[in-house]
N, CA, C and O atoms as CSV, one atom per row, in Angstrom:
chain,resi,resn,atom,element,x,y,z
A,1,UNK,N,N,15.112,54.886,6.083
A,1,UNK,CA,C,15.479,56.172,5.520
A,1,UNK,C,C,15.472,56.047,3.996
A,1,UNK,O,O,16.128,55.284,3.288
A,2,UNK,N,N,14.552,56.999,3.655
A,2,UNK,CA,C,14.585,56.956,2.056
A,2,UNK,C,C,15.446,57.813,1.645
A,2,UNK,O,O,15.844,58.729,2.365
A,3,UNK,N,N,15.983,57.558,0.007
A,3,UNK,CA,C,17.280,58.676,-0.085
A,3,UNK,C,C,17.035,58.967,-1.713
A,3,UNK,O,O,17.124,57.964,-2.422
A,4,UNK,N,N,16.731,60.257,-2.396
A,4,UNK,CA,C,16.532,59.732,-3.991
A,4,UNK,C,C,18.138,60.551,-4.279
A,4,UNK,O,O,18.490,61.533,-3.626
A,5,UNK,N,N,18.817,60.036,-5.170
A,5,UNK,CA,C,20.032,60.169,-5.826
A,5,UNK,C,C,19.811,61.332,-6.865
A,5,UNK,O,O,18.840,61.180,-7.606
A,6,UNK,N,N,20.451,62.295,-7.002
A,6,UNK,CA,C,20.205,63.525,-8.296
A,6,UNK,C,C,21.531,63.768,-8.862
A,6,UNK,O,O,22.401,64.168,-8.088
A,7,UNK,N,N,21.827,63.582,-10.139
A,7,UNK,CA,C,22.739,63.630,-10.693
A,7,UNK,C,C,22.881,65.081,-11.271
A,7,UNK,O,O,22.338,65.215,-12.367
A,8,UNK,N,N,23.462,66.130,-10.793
A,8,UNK,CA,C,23.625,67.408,-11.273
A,8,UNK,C,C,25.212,67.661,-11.705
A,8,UNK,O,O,26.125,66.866,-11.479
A,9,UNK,N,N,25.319,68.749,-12.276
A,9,UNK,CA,C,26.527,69.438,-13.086
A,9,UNK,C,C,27.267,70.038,-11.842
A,9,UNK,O,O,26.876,69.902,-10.682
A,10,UNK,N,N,28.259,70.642,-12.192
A,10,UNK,CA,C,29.418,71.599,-11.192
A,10,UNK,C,C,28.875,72.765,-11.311
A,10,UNK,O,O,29.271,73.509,-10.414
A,11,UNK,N,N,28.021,73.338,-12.138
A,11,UNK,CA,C,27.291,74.851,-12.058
A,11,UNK,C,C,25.830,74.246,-11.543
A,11,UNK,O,O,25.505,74.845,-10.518
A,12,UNK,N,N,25.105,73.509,-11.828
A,12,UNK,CA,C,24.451,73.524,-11.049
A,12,UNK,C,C,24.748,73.439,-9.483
A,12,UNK,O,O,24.054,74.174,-8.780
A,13,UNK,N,N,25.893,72.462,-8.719
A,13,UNK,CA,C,26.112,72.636,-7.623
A,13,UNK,C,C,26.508,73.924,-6.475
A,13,UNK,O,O,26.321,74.132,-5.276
A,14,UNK,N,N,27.197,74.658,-7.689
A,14,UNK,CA,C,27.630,76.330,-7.451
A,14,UNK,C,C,26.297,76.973,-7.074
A,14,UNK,O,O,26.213,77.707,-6.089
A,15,UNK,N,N,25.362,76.722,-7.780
A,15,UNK,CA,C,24.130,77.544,-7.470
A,15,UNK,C,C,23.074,76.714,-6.402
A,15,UNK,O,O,22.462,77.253,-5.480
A,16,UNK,N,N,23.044,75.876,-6.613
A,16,UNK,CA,C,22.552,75.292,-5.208
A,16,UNK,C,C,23.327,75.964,-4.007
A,16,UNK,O,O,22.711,76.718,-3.254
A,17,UNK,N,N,24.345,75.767,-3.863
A,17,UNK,CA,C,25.380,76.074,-2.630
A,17,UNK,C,C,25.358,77.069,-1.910
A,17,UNK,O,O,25.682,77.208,-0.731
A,18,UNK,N,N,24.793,78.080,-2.973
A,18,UNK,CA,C,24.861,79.562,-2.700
A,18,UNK,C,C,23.232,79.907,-2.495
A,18,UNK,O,O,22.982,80.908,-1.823
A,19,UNK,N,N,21.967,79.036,-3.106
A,19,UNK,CA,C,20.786,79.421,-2.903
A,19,UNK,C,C,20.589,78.368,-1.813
A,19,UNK,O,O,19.731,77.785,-2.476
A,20,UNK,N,N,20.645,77.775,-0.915
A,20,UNK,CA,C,20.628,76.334,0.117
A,20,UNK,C,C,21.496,76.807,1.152
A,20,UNK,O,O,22.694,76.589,0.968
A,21,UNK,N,N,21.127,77.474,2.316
A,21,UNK,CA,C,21.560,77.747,3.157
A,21,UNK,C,C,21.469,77.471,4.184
A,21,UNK,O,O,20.456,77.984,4.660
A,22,UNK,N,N,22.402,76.459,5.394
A,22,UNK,CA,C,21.644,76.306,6.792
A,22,UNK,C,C,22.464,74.638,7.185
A,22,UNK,O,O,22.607,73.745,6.350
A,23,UNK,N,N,22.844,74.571,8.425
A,23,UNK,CA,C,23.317,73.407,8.734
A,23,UNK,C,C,22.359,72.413,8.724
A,23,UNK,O,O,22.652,71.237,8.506
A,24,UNK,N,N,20.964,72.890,8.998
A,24,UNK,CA,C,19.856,71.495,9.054
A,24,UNK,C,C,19.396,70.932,7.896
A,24,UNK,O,O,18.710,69.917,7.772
A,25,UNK,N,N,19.894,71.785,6.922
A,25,UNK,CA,C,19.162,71.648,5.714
A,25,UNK,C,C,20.127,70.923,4.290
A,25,UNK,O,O,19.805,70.201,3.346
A,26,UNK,N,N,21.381,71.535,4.724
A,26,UNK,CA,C,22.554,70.838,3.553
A,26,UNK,C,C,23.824,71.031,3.685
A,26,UNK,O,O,24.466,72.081,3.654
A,27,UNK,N,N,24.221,69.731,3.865
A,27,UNK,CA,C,25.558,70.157,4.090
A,27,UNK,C,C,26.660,68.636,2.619
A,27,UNK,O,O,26.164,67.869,1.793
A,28,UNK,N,N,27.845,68.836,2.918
A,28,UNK,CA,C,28.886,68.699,1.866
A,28,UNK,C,C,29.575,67.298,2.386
A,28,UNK,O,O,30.429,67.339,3.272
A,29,UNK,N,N,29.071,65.787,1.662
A,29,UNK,CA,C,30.138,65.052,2.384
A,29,UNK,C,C,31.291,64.546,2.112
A,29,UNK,O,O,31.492,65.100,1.031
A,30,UNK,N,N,32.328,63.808,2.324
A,30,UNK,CA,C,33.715,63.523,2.129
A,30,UNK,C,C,33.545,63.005,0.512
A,30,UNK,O,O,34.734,62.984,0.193
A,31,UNK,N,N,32.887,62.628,-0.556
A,31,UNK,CA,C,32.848,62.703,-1.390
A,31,UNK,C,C,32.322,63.657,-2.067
A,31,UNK,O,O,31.836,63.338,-3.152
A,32,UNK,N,N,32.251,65.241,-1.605
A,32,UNK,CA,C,31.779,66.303,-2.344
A,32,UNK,C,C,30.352,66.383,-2.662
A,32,UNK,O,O,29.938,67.356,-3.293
A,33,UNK,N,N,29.390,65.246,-2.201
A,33,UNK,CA,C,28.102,65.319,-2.380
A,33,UNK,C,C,27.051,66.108,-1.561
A,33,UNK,O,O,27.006,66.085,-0.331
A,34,UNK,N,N,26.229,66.791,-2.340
A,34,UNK,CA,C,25.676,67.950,-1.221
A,34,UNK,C,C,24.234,66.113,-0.540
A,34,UNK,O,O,23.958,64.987,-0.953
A,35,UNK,N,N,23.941,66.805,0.346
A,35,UNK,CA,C,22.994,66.225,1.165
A,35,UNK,C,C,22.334,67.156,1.576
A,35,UNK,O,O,22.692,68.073,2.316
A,36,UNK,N,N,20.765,66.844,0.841
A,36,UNK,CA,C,19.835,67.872,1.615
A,36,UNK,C,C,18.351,67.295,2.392
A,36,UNK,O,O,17.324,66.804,1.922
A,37,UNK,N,N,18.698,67.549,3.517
A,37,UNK,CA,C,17.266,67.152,4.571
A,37,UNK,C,C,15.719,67.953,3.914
A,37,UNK,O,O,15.270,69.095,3.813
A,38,UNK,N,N,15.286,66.506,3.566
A,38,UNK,CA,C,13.873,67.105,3.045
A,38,UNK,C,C,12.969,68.036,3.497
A,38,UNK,O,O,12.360,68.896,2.860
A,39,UNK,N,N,12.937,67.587,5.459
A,39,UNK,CA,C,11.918,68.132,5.721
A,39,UNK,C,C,12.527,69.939,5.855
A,39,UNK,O,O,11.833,70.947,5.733
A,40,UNK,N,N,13.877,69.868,6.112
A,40,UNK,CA,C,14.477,70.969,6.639
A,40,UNK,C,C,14.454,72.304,5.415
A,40,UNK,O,O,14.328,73.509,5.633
A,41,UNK,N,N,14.639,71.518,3.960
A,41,UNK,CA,C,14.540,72.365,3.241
A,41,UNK,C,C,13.142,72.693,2.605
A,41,UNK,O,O,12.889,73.704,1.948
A,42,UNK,N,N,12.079,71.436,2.977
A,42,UNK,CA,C,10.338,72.260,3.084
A,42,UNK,C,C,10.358,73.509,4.046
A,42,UNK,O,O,9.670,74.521,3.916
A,43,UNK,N,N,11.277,73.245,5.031
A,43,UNK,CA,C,10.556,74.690,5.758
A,43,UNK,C,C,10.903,75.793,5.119
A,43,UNK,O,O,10.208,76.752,4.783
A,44,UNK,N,N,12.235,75.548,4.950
A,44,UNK,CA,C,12.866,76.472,4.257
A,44,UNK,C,C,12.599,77.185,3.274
A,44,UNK,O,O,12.881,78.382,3.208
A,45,UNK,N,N,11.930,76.426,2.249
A,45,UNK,CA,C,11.262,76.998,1.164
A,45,UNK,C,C,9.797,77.667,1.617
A,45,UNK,O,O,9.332,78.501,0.840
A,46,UNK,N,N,9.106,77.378,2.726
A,46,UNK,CA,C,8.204,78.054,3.507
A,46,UNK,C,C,8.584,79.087,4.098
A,46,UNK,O,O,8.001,80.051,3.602
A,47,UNK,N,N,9.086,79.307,4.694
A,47,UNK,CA,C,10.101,80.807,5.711
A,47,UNK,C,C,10.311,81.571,4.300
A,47,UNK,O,O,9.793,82.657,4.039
A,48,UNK,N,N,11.136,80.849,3.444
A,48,UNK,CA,C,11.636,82.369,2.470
A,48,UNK,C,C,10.565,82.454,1.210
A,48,UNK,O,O,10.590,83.488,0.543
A,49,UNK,N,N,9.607,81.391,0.849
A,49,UNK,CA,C,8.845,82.304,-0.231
A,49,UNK,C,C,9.564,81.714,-1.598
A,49,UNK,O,O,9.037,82.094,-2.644
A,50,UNK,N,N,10.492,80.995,-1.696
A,50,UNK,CA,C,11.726,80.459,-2.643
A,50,UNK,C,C,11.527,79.488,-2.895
A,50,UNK,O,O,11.228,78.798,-1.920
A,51,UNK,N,N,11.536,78.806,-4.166
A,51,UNK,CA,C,12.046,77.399,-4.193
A,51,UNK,C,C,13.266,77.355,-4.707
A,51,UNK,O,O,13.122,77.245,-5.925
A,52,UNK,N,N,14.439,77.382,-4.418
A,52,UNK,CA,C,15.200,77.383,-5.372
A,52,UNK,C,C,16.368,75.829,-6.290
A,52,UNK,O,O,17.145,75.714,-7.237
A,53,UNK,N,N,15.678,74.857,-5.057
A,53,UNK,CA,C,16.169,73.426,-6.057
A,53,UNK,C,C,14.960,73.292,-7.465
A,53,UNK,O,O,15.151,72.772,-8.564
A,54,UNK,N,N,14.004,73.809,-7.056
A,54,UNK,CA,C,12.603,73.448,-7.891
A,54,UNK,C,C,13.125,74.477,-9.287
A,54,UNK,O,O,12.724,74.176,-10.411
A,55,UNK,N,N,13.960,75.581,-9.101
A,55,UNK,CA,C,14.409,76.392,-10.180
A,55,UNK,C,C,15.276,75.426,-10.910
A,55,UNK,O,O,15.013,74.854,-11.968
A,56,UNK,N,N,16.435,75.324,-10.124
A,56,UNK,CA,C,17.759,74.679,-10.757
A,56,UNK,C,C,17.288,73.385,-11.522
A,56,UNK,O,O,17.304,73.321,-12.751
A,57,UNK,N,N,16.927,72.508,-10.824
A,57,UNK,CA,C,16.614,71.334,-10.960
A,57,UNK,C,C,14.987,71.153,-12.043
A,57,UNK,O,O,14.872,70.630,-13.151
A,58,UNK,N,N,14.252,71.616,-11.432
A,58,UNK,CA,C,13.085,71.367,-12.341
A,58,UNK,C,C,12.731,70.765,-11.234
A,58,UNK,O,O,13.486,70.117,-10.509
A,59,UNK,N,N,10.807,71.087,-10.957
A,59,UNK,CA,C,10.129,70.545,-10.302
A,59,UNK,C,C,10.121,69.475,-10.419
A,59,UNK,O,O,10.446,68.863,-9.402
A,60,UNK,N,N,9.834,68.790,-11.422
A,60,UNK,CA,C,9.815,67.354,-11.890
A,60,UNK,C,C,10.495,66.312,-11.553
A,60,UNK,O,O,10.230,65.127,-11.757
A,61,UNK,N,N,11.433,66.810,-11.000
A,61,UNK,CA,C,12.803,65.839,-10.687
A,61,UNK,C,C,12.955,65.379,-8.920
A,61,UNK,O,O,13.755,64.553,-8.481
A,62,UNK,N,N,12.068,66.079,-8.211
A,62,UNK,CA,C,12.145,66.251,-6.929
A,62,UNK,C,C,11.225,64.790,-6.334
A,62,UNK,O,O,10.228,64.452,-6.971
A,63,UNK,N,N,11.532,64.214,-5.438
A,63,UNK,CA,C,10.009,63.402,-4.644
A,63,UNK,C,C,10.405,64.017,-3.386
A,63,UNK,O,O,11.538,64.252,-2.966
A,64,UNK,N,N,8.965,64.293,-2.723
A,64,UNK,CA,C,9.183,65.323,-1.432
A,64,UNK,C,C,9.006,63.405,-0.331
A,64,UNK,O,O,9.014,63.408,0.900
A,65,UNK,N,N,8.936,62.698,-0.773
A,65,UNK,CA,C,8.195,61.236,0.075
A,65,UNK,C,C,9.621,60.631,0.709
A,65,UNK,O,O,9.725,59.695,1.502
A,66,UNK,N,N,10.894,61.597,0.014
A,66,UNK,CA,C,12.107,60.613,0.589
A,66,UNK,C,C,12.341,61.424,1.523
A,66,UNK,O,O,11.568,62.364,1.712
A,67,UNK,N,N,13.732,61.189,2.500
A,67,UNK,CA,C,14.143,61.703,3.513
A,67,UNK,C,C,15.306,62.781,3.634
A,67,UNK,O,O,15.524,63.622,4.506
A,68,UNK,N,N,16.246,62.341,1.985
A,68,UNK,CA,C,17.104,63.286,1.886
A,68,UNK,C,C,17.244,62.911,0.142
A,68,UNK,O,O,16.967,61.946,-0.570
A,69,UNK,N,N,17.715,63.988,-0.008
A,69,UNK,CA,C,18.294,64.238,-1.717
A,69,UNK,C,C,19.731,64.121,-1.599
A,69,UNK,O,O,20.376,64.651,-0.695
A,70,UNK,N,N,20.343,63.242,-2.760
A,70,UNK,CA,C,22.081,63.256,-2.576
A,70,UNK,C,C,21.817,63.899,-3.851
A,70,UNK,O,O,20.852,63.634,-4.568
A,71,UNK,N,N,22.717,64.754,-4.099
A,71,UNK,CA,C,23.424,66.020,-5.222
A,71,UNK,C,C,24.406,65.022,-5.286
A,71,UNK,O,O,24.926,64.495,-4.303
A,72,UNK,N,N,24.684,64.740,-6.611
A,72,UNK,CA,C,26.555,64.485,-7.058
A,72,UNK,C,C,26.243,64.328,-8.516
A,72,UNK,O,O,27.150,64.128,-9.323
């Protein structure tokens, strides 16, 4: 399991939270870190037409090759 680490702000996490919707896709763990399933949030961004980590974050910052993104 690959995992890439993303170091974001408390407003950025606010807006992730609220644009990242879905149990398969991200959820919150006992250290407040979002966890988001790669493949779950490719679809996701397929179904709605959205990217919206690629907003917050910057494309640049993303590798689609891991398995999950840790937010903290």
């Amino acid at each position: 399991m690959k995992v890439q680490e993303i170091a974001i702000t408390g407003n950025q996490k606010k807006k992730i939270q609220k644009a990242v919707k879905g149990e398969a896709v991200i959820f919150e763990d006992e250290n407040g870190d979002l966890i988001i399933n790669v493949d779950g949030y490719l679809d996701l961004k397929d179904e709605k037409g959205k990217e919206p980590l690629e907003e917050i974050l910057g494309e640049e910052t993303l590798d689609y090759e891991v398995d999950f993104f840790v937010l903290n």
